[in-house]
C-alpha positions in Angstrom: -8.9 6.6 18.8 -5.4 5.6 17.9 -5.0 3.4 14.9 -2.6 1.6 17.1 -4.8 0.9 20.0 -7.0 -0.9 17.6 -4.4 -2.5 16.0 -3.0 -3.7 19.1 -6.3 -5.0 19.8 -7.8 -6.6 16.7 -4.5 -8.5 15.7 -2.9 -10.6 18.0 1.4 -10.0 18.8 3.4 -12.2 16.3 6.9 -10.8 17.6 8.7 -7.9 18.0 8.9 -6.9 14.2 4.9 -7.3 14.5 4.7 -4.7 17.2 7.1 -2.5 15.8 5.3 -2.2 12.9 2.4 -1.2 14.5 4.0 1.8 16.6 5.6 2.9 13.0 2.3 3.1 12.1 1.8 0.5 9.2 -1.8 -0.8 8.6 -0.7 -4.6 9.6 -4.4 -5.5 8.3 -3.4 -4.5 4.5 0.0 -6.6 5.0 -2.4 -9.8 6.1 -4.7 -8.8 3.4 -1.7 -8.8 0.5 -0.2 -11.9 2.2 -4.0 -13.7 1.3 -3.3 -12.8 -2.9 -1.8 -15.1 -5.2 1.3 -14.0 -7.0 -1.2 -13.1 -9.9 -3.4 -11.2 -8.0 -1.0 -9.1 -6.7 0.3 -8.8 -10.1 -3.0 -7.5 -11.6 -3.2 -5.2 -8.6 0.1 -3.9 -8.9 -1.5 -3.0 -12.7 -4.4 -1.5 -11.8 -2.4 1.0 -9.2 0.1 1.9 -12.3 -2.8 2.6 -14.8 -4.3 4.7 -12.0 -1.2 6.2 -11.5 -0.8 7.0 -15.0 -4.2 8.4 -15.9 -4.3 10.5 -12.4 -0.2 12.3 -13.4 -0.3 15.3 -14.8 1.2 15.7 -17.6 4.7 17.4 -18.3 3.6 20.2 -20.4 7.2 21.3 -21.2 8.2 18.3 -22.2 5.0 17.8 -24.6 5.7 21.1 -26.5 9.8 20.2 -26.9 8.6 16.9 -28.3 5.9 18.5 -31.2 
């Protein structure tokens, strides 16, 4: 099944930038999930994706032998 069918379906119209969204294909359930966080939470969120992002980059070899 289409993600947008079930989109369509599980979350009601709230205009035409709504439904637009959903044929572009964005996951409107993570936007109505973000939009329940604080300020902080999506703070420490934002931190936790970086550190993950961080520990998960490989690292620059080059750049870590021009640097010893």
């Amino acid at each position: 099944m289409d993600m947008r069918d079930l989109l369509r379906q599980s979350f009601p119209s709230h205009g035409p930038h709504w439904d637009a969204a959903i044929e572009a294909g964005v996951d409107v359930s993570l936007l109505l999930q973000n939009l329940e966080l604080t300020p902080t939470e999506r703070i420490e969120q934002l931190q936790r994706m970086t550190e993950l992002y961080e520990a998960l980059r490989p690292k620059d070899v080059s750049s870590d032998a021009a640097d010893s």
